[in-house]
C-alpha positions in Angstrom: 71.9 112.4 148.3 73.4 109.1 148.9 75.2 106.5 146.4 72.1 105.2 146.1 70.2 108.3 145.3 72.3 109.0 142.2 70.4 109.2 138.6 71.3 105.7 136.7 73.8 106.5 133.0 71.8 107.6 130.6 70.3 105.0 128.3 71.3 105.2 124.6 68.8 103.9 121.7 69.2 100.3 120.4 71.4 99.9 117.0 68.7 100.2 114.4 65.7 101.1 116.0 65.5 105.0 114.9 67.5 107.5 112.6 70.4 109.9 114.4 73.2 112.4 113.3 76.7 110.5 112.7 79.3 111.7 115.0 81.8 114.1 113.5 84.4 112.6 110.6 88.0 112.4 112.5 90.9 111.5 111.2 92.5 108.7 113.4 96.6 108.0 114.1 97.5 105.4 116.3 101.5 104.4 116.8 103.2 101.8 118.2 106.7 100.8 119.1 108.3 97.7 117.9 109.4 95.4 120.5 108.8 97.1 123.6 108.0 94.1 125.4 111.3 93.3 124.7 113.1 95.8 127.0 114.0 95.8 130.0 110.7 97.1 132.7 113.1 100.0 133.9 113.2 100.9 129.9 109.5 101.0 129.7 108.5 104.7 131.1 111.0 106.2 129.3 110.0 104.8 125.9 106.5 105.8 126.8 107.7 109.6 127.7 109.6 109.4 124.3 107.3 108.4 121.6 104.6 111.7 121.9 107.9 113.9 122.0 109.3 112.3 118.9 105.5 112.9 117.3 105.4 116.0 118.3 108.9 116.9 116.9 108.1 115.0 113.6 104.8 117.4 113.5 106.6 120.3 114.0 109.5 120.2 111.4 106.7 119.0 108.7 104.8 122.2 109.2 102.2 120.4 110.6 102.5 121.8 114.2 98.8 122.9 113.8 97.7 119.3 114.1 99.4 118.3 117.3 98.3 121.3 118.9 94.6 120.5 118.2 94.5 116.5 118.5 91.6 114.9 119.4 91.1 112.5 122.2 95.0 111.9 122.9 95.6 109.1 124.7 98.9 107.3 125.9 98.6 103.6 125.2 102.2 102.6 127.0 103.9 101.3 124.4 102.2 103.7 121.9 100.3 106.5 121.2 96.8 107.7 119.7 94.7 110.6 118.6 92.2 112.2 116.5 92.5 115.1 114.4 90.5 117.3 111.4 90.4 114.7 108.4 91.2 117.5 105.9 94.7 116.9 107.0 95.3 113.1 106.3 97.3 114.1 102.8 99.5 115.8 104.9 100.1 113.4 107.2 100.8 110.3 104.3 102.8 113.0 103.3 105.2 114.5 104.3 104.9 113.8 108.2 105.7 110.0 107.7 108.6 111.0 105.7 109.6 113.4 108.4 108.7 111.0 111.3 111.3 108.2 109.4 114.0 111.5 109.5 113.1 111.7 113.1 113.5 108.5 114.4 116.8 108.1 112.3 118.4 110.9 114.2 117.4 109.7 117.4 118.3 106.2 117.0 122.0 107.1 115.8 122.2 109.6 118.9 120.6 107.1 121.6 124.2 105.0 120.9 122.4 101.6 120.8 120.6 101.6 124.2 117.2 102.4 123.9 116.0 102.1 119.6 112.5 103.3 118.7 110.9 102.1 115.5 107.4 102.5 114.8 104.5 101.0 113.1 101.8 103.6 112.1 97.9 103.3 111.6 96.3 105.6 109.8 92.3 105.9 109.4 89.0 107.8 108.7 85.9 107.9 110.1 82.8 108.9 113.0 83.3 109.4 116.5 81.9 110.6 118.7 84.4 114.0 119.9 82.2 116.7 122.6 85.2 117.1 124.6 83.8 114.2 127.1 86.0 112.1 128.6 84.7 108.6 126.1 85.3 110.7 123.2 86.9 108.9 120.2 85.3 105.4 121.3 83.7 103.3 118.1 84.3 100.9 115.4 87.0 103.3 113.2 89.1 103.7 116.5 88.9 99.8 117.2 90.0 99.4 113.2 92.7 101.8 113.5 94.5 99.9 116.4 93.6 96.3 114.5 95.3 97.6 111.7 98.3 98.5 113.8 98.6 95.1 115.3 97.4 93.4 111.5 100.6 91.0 110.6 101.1 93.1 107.3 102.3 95.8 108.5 104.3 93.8 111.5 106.1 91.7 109.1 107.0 94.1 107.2 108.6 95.8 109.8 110.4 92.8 111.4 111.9 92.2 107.1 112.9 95.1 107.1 116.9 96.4 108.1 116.8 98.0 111.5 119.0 100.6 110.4 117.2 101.9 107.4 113.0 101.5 108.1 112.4 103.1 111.0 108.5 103.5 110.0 105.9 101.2 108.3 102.9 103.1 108.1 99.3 101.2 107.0 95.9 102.7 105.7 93.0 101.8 106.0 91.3 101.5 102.7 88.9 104.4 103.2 91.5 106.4 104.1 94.0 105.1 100.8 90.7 105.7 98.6 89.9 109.2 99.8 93.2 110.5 99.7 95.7 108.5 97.9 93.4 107.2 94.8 91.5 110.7 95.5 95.1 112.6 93.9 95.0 114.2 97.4 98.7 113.3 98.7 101.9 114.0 97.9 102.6 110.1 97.0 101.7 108.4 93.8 99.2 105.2 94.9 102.5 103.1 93.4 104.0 103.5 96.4 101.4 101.8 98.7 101.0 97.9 98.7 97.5 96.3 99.0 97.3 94.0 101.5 94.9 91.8 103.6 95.1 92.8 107.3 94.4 90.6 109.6 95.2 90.1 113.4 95.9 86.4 114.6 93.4 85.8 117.4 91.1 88.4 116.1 87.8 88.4 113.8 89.2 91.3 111.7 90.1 91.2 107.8 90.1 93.9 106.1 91.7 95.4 102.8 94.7 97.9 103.3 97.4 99.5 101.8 101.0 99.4 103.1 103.3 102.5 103.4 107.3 102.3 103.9 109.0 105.7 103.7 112.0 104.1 103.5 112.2 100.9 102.3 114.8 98.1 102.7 114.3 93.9 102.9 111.4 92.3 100.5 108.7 94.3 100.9 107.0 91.7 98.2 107.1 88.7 100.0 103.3 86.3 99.9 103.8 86.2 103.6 103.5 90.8 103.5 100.9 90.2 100.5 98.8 87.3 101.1 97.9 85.1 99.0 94.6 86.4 97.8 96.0 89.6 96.6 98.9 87.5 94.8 96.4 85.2 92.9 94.2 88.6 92.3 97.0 90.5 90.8 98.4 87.7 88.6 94.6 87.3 87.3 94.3 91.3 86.4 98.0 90.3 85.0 97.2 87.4 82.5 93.6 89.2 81.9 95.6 92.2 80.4 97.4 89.6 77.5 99.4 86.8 79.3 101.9 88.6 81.7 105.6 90.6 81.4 108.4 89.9 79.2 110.5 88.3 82.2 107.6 85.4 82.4 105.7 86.3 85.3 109.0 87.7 87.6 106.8 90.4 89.0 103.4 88.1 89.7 102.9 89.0 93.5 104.0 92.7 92.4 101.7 95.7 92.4 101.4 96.8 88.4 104.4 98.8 87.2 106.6 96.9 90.2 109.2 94.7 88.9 111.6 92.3 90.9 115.2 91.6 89.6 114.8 89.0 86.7 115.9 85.1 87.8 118.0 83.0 86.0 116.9 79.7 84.6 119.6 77.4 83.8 118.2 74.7 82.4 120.2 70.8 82.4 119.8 67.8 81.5 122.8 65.0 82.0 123.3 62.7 79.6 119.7 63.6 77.5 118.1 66.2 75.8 117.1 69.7 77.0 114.5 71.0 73.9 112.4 74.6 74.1 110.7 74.9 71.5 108.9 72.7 68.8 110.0 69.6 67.8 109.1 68.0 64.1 110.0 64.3 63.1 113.4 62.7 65.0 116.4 63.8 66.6 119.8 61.9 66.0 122.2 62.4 69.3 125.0 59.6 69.6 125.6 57.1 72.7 128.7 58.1 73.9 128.6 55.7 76.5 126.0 53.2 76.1 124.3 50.9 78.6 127.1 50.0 81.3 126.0 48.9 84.4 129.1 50.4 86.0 128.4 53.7 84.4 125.6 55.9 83.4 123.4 54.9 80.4 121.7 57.1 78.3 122.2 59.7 75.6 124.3 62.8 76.4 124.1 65.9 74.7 126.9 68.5 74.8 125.1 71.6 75.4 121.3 72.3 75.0 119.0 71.9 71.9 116.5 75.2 71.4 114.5 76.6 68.5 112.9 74.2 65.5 114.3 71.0 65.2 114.0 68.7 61.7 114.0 65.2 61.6 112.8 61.9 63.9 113.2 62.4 67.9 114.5 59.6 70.0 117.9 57.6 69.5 118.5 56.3 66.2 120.2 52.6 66.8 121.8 50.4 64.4 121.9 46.7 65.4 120.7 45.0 68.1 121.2 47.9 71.1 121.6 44.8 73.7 124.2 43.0 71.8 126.6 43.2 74.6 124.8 41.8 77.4 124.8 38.5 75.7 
């Protein structure tokens, strides 16, 4: 039989034009390492030998050696890795393995005595591929997501914000993967300690809702630049929708509910005038103390600030001719 002779690939049905099983439900984890452009080329190979043993260390000490041992579809990605595994254990992998994966990386970036550090963004996801044990297993739209999500600014900026020497990973859900499990009561985390966010990929047609997840956190992890926007102006709607905000006058806008920011002091100033909060009825007397000198400031001045209720006529109360001076 000659190259010509062999059978052409087998044809597969247009989207849409009859009914089939779904693929199998996997779970999907994709990593990659910050920065690894940045290295050196000679640094490369050994970062890419480095990250699966660090994974499978991390599985191991979380009890969770069962799902390295039967990943899915493993597949090297150089500066990263990826696989697919039973979906019944993404609670165990929010938590504890991200928590363990953070220990991990801690030990072996104090041990690697600042030559080579590894940091890692996760991806986390849920959904059907196709898995026979074929060689294009674990090709479709959830594995496309998964690695969008991992390159989605969100979870990149949050790493960059973050100090080098306490984050080690920033972890990102999908949202069918936050709703099943996290919203679900399914994981070991309460959903407070996941972030919404919109993830999207500069360059790329992709936006999509998500949820961030820093075992340990350290930098602003509340910034509009992590947040966007749209989930800012969303939360502070639910916020005035539930009776006009927080004590601290909107400090935590911008905040997941139940997330609160330190307070900000307001100073409030007003040279040679009148600073009023409050309600005002009828005048105000305050005295000139230095009157309308071109040489000088004009104006009233005011020692200290004027809050509450106040009685009487507001404005300057003058006696004579206020000009009488300049003639």
């Amino acid at each position: 039989m000659t190259e010509f002779d062999q059978p052409l690939p087998e044809a597969s049905a247009l989207p849409y034009s009859r009914s089939r099983h779904l693929p199998p439900y996997r779970g999907i984890v994709a990593v990659d390492a910050k920065d690894f452009t940045g290295y050196p080329a000679i640094e490369h190979g050994r970062i890419s030998q480095n990250v699966p043993q660090l994974l499978q260390w991390s599985f191991e000490r979380a009890g969770l050696a069962e799902v390295w041992a039967d990943r899915r579809f493993p597949n090297s990605t150089g500066d990263g890795y990826v696989f697919g595994f039973d979906p019944a254990w993404m609670p165990y992998l929010i938590h504890p393995w991200l928590h363990t994966l953070q220990e991990v990386l801690t030990e072996f970036n104090v041990h690697s005595a600042g030559t080579v550090r590894i940091r890692l963004r996760v991806s986390l996801n849920i959904g059907p591929l196709p898995d026979t044990g074929g060689e294009f297993d674990g090709n479709g739209t959830p594995r496309n997501d998964t690695h969008r999500l991992l390159d989605s600014r969100p979870v990149k900026a949050v790493l960059a914000a973050s100090n080098e020497g306490v984050t080690q990973v920033a972890a990102i859900l999908s949202d069918r993967c936050y709703q099943d499990t996290v919203a679900g009561g399914f994981t070991g985390r309460h959903p407070d300690h996941f972030i919404e966010v919109p993830a999207t990929v500069e360059g790329k047609r992709f936006d999509q809702r998500a949820w961030l997840y820093v075992p340990a956190p350290s930098g602003n992890l509340y910034d509009r630049r992590i947040l966007g926007d749209a989930v800012v102006e969303q939360q502070e709607k639910e916020q005035g929708k539930r009776g006009g905000g927080d004590a601290d006058g909107g400090a935590s806008a911008g905040r997941p509910e139940g997330r609160r920011g330190p307070r900000t002091l307001v100073n409030q100033r007003a040279d040679h005038g009148n600073t009023n909060s409050g309600t005002v009825h009828g005048g105000q007397n305050v005295t000139n103390v230095r009157g309308d000198s071109v040489s000088g400031f004009g104006g009233d001045y005011v020692a200290g600030n004027k809050a509450g209720t106040v009685h009487g006529t507001q404005g300057d109360t003058v006696h004579g001719d206020k000009n009488e001076h300049h003639r």
